[in-house]
DOMI-984520 format. One line per 10 residues: for each residue z, y, x of N, C-alpha, C, O. Coordinates in Angstrom, 1 decimal. Layout:
<rs>
Z:Y:X:Z:Y:X:Z:Y:X:Z:Y:X ~ ... .
</rs>
This chain:
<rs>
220.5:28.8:-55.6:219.3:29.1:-56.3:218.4:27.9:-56.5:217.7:27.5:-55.5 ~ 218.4:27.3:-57.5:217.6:25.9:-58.0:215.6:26.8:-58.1:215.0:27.7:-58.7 ~ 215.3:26.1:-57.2:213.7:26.8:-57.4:212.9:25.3:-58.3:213.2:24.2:-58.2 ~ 212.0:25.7:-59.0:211.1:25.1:-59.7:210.3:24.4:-58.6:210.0:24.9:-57.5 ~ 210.0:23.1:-59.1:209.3:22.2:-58.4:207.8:22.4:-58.5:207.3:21.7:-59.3 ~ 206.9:23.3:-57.9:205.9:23.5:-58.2:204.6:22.4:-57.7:203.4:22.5:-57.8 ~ 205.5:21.3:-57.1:204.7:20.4:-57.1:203.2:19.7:-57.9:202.1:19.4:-57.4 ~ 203.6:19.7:-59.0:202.8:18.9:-60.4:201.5:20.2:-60.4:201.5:21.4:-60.5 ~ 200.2:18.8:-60.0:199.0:19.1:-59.6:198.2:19.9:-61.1:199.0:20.4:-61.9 ~ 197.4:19.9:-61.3:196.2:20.6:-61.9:195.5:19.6:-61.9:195.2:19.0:-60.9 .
194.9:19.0:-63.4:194.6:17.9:-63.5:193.2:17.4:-62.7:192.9:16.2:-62.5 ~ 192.6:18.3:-62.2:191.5:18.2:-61.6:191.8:18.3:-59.9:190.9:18.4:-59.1 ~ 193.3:18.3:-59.6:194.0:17.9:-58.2:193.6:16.6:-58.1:193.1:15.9:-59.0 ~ 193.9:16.5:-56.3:194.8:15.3:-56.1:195.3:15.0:-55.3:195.1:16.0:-54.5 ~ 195.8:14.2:-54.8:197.0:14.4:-53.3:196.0:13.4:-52.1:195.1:12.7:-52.2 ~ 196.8:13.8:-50.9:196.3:13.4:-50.0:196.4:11.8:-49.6:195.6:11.4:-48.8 ~ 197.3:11.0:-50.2:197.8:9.5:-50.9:196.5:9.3:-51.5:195.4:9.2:-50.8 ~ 196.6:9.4:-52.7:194.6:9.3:-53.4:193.6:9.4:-52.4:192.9:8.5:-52.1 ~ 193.4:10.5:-52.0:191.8:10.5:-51.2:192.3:9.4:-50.3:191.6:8.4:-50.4 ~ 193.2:9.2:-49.5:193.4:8.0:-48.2:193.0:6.7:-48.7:192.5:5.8:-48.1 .
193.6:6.9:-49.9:193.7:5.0:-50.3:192.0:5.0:-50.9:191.5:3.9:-50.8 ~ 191.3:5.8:-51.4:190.3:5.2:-51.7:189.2:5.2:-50.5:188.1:4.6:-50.6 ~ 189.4:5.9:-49.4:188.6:6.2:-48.1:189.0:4.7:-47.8:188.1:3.9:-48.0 ~ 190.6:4.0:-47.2:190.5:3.3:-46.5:189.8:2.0:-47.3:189.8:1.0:-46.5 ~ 189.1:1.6:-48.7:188.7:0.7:-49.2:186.9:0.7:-48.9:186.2:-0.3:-49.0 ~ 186.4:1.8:-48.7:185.5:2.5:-48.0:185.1:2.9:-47.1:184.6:4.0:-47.2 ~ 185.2:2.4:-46.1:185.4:3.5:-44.5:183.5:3.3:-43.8:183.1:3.6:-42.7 ~ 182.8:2.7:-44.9:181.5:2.3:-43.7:180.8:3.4:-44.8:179.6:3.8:-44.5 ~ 181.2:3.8:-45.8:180.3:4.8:-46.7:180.7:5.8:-46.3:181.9:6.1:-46.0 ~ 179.3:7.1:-46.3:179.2:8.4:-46.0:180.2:9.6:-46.7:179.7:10.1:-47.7 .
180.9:9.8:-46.5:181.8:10.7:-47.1:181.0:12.3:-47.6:180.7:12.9:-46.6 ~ 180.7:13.0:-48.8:180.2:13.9:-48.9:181.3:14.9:-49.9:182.1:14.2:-50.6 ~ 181.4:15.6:-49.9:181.7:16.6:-50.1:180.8:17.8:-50.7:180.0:18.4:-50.1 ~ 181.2:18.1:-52.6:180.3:19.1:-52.7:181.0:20.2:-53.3:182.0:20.0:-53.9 ~ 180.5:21.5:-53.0:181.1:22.8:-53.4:180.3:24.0:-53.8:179.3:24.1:-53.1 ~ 180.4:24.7:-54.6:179.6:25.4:-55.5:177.8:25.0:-55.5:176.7:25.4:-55.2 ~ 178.5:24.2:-56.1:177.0:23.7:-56.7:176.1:22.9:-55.8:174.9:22.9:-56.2 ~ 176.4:22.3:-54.5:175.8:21.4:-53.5:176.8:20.8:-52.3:177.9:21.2:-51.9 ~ 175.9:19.6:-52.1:177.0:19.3:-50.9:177.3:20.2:-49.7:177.0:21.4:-49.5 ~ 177.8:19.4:-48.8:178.1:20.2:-47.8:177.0:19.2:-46.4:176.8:18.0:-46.3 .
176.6:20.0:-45.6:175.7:19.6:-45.1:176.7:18.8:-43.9:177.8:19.0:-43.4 ~ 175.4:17.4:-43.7:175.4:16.6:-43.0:176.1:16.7:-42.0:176.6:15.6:-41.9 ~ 176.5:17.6:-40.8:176.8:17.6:-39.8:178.0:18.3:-40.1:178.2:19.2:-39.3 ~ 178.9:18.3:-41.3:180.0:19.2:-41.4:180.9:18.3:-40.5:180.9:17.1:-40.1 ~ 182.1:19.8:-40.3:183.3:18.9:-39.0:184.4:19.3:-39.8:184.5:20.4:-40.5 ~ 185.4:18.0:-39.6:187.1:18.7:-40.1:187.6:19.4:-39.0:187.8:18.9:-37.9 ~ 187.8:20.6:-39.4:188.3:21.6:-38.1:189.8:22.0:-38.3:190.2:22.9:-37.4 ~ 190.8:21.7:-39.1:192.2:21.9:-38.8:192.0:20.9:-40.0:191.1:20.8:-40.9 ~ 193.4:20.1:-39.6:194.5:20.0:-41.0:196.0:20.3:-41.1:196.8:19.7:-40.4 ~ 196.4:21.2:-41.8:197.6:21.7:-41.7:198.8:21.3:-42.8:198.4:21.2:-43.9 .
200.0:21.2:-42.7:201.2:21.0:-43.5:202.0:22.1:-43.8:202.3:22.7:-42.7 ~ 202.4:22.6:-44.7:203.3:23.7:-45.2:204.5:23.3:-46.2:204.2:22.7:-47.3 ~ 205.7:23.6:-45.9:206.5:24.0:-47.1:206.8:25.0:-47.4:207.6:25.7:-46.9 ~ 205.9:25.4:-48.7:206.7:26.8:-49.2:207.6:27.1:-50.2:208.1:26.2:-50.8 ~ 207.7:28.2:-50.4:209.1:28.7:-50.7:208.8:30.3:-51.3:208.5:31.3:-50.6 ~ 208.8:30.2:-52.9:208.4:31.7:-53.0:208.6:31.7:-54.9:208.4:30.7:-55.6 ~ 208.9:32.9:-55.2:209.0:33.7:-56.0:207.9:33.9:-57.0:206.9:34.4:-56.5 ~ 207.9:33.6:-58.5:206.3:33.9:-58.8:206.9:35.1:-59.5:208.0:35.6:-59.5 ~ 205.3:35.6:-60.5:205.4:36.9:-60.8:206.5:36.9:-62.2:206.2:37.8:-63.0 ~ 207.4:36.2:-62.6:208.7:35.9:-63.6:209.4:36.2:-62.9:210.2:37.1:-63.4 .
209.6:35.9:-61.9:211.1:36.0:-60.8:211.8:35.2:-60.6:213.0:35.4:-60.3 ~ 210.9:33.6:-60.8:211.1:32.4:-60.8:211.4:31.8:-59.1:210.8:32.6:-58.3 ~ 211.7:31.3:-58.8:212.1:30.6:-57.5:211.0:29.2:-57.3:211.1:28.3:-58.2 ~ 210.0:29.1:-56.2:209.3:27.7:-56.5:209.4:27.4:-55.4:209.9:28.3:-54.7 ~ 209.1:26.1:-54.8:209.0:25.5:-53.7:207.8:24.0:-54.1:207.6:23.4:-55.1 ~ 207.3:24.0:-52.8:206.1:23.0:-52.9:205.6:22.5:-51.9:205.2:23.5:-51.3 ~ 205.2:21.5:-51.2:204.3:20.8:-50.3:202.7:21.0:-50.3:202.1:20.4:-51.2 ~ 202.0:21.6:-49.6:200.9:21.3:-49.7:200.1:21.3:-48.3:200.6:21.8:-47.2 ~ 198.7:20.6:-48.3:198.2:19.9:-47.2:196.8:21.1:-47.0:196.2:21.4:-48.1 ~ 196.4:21.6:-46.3:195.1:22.3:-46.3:194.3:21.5:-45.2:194.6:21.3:-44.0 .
192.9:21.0:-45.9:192.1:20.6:-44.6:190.8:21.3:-44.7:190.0:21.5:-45.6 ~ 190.9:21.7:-43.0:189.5:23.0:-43.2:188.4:22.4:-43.0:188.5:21.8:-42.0 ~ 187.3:22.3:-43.5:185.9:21.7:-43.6:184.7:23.0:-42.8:184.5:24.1:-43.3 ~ 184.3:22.6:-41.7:183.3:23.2:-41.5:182.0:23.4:-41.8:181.4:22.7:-41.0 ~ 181.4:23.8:-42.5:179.9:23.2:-43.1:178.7:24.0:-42.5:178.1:25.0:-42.8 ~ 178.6:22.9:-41.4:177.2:23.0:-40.6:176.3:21.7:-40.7:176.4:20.6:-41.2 ~ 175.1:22.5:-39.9:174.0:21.4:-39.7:174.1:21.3:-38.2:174.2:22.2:-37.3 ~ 174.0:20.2:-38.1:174.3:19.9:-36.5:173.4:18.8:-35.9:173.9:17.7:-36.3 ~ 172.1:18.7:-35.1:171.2:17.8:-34.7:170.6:16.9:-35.8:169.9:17.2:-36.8 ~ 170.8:15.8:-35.5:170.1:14.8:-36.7:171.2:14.0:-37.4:171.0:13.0:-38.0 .
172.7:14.7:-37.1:173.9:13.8:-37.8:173.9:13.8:-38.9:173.1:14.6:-39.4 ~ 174.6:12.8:-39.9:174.2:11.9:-40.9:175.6:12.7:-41.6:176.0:13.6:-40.8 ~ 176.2:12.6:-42.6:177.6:12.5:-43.1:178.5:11.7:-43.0:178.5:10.5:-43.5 ~ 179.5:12.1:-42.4:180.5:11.7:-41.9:181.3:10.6:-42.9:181.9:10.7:-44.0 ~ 181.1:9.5:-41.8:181.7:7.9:-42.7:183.2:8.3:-43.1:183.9:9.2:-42.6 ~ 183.5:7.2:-44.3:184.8:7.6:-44.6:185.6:7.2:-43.9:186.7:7.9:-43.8 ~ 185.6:5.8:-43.1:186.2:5.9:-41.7:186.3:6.8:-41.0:187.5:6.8:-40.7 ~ 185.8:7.6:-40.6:186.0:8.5:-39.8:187.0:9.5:-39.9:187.9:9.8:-39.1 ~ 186.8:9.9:-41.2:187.3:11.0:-42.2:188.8:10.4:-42.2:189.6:11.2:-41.8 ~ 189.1:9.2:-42.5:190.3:8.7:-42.7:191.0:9.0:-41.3:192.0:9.7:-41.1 .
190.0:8.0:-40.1:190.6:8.0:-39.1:191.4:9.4:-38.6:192.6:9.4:-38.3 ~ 190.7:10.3:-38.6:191.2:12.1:-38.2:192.6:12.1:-38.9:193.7:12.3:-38.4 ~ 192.4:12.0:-39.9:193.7:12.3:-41.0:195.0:11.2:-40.4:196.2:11.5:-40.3 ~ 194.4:10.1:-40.1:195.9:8.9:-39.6:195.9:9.9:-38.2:197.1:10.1:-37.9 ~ 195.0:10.5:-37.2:195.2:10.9:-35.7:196.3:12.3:-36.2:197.4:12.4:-35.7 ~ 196.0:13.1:-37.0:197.2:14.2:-37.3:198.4:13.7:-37.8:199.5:14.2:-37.4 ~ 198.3:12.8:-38.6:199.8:12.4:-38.4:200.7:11.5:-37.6:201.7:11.0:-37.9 ~ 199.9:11.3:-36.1:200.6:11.5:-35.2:201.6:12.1:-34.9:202.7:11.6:-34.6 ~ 201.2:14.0:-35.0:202.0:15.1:-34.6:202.3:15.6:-35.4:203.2:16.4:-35.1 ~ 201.8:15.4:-37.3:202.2:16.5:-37.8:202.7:15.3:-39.1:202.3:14.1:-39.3 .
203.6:15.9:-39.7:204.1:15.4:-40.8:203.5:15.5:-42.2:203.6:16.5:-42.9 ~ 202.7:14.5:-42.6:202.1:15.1:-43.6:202.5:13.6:-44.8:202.5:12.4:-44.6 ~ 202.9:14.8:-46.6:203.1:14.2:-47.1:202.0:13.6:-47.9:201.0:14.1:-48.2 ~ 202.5:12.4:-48.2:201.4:11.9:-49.1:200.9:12.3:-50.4:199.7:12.2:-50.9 ~ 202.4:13.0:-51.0:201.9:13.2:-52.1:201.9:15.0:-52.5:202.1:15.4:-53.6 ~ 201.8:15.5:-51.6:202.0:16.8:-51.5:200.4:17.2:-51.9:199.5:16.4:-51.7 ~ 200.3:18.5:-52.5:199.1:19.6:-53.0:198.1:19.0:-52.0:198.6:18.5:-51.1 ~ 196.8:19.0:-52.0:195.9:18.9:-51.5:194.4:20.3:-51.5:193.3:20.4:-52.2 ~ 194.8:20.9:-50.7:193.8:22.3:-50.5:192.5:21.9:-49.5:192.8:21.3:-48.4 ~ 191.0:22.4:-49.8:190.5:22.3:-49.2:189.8:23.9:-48.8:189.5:24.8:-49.6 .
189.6:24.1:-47.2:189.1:25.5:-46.7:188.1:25.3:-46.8:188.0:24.1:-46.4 ~ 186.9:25.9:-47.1:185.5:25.6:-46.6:185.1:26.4:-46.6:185.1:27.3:-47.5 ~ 184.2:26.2:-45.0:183.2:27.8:-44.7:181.9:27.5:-43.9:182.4:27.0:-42.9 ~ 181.2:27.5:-43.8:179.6:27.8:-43.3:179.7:28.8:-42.0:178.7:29.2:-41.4 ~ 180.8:29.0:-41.7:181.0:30.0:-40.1:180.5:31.3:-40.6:181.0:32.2:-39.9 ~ 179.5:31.8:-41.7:179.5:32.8:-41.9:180.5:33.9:-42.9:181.1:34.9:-42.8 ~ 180.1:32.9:-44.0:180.6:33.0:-45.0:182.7:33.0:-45.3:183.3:32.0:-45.3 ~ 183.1:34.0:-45.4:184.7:34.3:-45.4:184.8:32.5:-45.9:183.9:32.0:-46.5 ~ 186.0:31.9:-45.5:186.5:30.8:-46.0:187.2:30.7:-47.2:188.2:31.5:-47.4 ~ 186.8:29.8:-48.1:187.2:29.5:-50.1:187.8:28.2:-49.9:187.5:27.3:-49.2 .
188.8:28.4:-51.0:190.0:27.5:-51.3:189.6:27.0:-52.4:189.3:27.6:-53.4 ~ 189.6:25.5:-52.3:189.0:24.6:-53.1:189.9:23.4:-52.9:190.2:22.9:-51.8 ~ 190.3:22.5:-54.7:190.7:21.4:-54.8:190.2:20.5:-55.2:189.4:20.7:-56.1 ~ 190.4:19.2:-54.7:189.7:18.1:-54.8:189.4:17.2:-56.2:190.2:17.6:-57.1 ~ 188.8:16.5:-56.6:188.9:16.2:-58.1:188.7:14.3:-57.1:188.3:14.2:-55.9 ~ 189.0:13.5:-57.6:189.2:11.9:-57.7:188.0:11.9:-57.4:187.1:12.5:-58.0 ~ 187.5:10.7:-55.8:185.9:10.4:-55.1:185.8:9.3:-56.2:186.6:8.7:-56.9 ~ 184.2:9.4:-55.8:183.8:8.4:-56.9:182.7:8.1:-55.9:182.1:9.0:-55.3 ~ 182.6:6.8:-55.7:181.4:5.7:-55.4:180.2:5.9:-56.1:180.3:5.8:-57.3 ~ 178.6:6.4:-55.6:177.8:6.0:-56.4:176.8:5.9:-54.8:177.1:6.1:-53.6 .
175.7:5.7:-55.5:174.1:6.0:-54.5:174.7:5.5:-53.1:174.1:6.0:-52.1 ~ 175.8:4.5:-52.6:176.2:4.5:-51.6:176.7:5.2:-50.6:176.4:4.9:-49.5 ~ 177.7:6.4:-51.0:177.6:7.3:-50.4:179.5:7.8:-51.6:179.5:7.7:-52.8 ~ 180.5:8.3:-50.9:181.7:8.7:-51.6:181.5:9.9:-51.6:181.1:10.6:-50.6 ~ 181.7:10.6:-53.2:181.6:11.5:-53.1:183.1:12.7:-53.7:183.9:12.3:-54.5 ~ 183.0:14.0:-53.3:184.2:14.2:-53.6:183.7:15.8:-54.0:183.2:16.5:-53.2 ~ 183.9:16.5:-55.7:183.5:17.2:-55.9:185.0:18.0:-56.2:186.0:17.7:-56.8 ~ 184.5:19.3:-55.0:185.8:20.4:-54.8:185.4:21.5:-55.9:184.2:21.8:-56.3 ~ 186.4:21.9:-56.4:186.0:23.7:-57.5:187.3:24.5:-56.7:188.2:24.2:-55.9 ~ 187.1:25.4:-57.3:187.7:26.8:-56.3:189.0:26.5:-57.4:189.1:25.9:-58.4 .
190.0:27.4:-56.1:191.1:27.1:-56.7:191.7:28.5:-57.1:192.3:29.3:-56.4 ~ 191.5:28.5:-58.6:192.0:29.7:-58.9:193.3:30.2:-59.1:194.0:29.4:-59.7 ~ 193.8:31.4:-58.8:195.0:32.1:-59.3:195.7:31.6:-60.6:195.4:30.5:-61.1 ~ 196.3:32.2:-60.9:197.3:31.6:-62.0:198.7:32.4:-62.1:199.4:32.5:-61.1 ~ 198.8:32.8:-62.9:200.2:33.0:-63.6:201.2:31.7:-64.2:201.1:30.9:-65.2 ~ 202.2:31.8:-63.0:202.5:30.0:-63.6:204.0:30.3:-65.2:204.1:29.7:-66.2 ~ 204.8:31.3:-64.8:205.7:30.6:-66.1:204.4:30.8:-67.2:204.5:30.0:-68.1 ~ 203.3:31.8:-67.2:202.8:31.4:-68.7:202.1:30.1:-68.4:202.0:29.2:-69.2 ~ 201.6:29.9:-67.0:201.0:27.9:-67.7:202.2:26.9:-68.2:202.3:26.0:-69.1 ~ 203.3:27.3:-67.1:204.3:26.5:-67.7:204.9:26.8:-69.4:205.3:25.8:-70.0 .
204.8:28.1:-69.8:204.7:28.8:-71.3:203.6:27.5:-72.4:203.9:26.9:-73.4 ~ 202.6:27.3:-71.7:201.9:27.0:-72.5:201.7:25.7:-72.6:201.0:25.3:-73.5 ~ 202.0:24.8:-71.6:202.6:23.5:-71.2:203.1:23.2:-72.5:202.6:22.5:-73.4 ~ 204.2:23.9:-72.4:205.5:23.9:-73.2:205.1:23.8:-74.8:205.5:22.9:-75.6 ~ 204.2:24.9:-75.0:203.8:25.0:-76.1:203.0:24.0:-76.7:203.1:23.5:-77.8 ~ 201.7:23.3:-75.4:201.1:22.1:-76.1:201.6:20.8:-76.1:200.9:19.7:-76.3 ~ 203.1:20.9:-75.7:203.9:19.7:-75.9:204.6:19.7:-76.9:205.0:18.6:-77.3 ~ 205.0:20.9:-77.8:205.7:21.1:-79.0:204.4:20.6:-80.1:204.6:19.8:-81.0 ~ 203.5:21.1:-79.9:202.3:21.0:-80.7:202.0:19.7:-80.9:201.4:19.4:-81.9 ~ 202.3:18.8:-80.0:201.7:17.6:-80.0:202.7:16.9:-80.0:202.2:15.7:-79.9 .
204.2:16.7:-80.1:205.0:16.2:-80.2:205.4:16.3:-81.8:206.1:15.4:-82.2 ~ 205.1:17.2:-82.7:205.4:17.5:-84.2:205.3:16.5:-84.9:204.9:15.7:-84.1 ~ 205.3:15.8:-86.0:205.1:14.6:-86.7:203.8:15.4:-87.2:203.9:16.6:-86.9 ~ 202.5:14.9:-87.8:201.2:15.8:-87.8:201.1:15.3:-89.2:201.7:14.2:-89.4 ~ 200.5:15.8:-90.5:200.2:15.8:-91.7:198.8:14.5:-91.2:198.7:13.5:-91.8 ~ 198.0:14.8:-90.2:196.5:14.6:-90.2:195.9:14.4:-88.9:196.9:14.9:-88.3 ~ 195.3:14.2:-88.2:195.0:13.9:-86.7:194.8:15.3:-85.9:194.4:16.3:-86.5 ~ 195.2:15.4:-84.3:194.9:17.2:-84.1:194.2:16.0:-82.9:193.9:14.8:-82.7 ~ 194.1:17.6:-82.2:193.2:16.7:-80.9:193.8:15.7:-79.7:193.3:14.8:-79.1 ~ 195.6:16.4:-79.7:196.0:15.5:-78.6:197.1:14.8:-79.2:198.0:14.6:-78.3 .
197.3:14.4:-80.3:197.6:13.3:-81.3:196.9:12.2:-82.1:196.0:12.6:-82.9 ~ 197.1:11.2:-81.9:196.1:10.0:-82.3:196.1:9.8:-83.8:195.5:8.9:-84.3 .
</rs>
């Protein structure tokens, strides 16, 4: 049974390779993290990071398999702590793969929860340097019906691969 590589991110992904290499070029800047519509407060903690391979069936009856990374974000306030340097942030990530196997270029999931609030699945979009401070803006990660994205993949590469009378949008 050949399963589909469900690897290939969501353009607004990115792997856990990306966030590392631009953390370790930055490790003395505050690492922030923001999610529905603000950051995450100051005293948040990385409270698991986990590795999976799965293995599963989508709703076609397609066969997939994929790598992905979940790291759980705690989001508290905690004394007068500051946001956590991107050293830090890196360092945690090199201390788990001590024990745990984690790929570099595998899915990147983030958990985030406030302790009260049930925990939301959020992916990361490319940190960006500004105000001295890296910042890294997560959106929820929604459901999906994949043979139709892969359906429509398909379709806006036929579309855009046609010889064009006139310019379209994703033809020059």
């Amino acid at each position: 049974m050949n399963a589909i590589d469900n690897s290939k991110m969501q353009t607004n992904d990115i792997c856990l390779g990306d966030l590392m290499n631009i953390l370790s070029s930055a490790k003395d800047f505050p690492l922030i993290f923001y999610y529905d519509g603000r950051p995450v407060k100051p005293g948040y903690h990385v409270t698991e990071v986990k590795a999976g391979q799965f293995s599963a069936l989508d709703c076609g009856a397609n066969p997939e398999a994929w790598a992905e990374i979940f790291i759980q974000l705690w989001d508290i306030e905690e004394g007068d702590r500051t946001h956590m340097p991107a050293g830090k942030f890196h360092a945690i990530i090199r201390k788990v793969t001590e024990h745990v196997q984690l790929d570099d270029t595998a899915k990147l999931t983030f958990e985030v929860s406030d302790g009260v609030r049930p925990m939301q699945l959020y992916c990361a979009a490319m940190p960006a340097l500004r105000a001295g401070a890296i910042h890294v803006e997560l959106s929820p990660r929604p459901a999906s019906c994949k043979p139709r994205d892969r359906w429509l993949a398909e379709q806006n590469e036929v579309s855009c691969c046609r010889p064009s009378v006139g310019k379209s949008a994703c033809c020059p």
